[in-house]
C-alpha positions as CSV (number, residue, x, y, z in Angstrom):
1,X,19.6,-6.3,24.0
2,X,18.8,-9.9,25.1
3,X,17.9,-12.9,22.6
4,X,14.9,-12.8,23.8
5,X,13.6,-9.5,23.3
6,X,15.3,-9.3,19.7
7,X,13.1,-12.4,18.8
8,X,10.0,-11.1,20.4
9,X,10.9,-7.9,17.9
10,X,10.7,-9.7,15.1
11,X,7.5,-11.6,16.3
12,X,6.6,-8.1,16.7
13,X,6.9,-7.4,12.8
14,X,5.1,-10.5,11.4
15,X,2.2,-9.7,13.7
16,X,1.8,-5.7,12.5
17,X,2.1,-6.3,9.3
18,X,0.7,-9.7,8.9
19,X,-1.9,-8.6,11.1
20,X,-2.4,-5.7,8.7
21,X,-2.5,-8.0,5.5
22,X,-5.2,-10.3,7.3
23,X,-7.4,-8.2,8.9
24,X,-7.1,-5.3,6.2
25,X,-6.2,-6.8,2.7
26,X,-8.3,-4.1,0.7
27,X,-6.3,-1.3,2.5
28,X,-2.9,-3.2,2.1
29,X,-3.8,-4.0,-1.9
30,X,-4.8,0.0,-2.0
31,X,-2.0,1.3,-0.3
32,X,1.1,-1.1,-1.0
33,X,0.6,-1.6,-5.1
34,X,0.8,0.0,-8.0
35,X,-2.3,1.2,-9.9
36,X,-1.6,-1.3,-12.6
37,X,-1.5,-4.0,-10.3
38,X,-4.2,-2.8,-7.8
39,X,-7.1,-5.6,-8.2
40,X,-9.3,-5.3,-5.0
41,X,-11.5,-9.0,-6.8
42,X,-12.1,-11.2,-3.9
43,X,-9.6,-13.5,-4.9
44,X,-6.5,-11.0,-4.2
45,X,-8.3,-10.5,-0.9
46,X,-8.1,-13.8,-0.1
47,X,-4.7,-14.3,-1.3
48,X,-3.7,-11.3,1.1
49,X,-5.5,-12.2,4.1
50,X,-4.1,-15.9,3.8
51,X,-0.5,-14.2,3.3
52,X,-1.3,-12.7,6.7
53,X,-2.3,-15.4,8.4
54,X,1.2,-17.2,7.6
55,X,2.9,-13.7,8.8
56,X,0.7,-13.9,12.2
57,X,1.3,-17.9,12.5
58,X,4.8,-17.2,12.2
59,X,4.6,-14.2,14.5
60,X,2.6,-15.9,17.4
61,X,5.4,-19.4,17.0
62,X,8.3,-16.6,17.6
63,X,6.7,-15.5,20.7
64,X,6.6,-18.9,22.2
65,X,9.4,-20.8,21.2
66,X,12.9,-20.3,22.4
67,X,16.1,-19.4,19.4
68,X,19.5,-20.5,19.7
69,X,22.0,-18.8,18.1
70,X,21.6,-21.2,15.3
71,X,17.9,-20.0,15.2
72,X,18.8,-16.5,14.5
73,X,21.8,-17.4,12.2
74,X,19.8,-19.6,10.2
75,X,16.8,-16.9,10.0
76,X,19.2,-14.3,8.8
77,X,20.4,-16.2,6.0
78,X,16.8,-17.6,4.9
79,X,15.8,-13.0,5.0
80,X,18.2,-12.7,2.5
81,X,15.9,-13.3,-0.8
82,X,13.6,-11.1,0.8
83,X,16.0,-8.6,-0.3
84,X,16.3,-9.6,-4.0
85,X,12.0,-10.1,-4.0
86,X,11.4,-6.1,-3.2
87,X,14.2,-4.6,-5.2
88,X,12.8,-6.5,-8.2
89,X,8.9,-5.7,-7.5
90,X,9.9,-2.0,-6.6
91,X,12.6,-1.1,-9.0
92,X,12.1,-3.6,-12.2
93,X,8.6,-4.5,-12.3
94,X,7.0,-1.7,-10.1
95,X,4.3,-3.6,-8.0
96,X,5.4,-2.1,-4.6
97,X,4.8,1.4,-4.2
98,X,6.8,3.4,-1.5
99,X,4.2,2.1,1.1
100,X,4.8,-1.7,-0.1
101,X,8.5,-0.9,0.6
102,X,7.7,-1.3,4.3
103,X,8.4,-5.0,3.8
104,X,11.9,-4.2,3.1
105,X,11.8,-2.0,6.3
106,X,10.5,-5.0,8.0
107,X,13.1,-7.0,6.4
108,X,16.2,-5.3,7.2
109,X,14.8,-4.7,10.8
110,X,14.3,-8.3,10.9
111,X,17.7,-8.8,9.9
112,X,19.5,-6.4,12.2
113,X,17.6,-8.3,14.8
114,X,18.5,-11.3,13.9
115,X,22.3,-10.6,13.9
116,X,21.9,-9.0,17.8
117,X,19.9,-11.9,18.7
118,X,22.9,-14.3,17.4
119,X,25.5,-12.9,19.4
120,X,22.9,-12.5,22.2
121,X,22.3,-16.2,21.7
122,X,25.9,-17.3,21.6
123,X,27.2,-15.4,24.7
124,X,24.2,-16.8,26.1
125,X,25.3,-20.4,24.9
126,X,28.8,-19.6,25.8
127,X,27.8,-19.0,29.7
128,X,26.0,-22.0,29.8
């Protein structure tokens, strides 16, 4: 797989999901958290449809800017309390239900990305 298409991958996930949170917040609040934290007020609306509009800005800057290996490397790393953030509001303070747990799928898909888009990136680099 190319650099290229492994960032335009993980464009890919900031755009469903965040596109999701921004354009669907009710459905996201209904179907990602837990009953006890399920507050559908306009203010947790707005709080999700802005999260989603970071996810989609994000998204649309992957798909026109260019990584170097550095890029990916440096993405990877900055994933990584990502990890830490949904085992602690899955397992010890239940927010996320099962459903919510698709931002760890999008996390470690991002991540496997990000790994095959560095050494994409550096025998890229390497040619040049």
């Amino acid at each position: 797989m190319s650099a290229r298409t492994a960032q335009f991958l993980i464009a890919a996930v900031f755009l469903i999901l965040g596109g999701w949170a921004l354009f669907a917040p009710a459905s996201v609040i209904e179907l990602a958290f837990t009953q006890p934290y399920r507050d559908t007020s306009f203010i947790n609306r707005f709080t999700i449809a802005c999260f989603g509009s970071q996810a989609v800005l994000f998204g649309l800057m992957a798909l026109v800017t260019r990584w170097s290996a550095r890029s990916f490397a440096v993405f990877a790393v900055l994933l990584l309390p990502f990890f830490g953030f949904n085992y602690w509001f899955h397992y010890e303070v239940p927010v996320l239900t099962s459903i919510g747990m698709l931002d760890f799928a999008g996390n470690v898909t991002m991540l496997v990305l990000a790994i095959i888009g560095w050494r994409a990136a550096r025998a890229d680099e390497a040619r040049a």
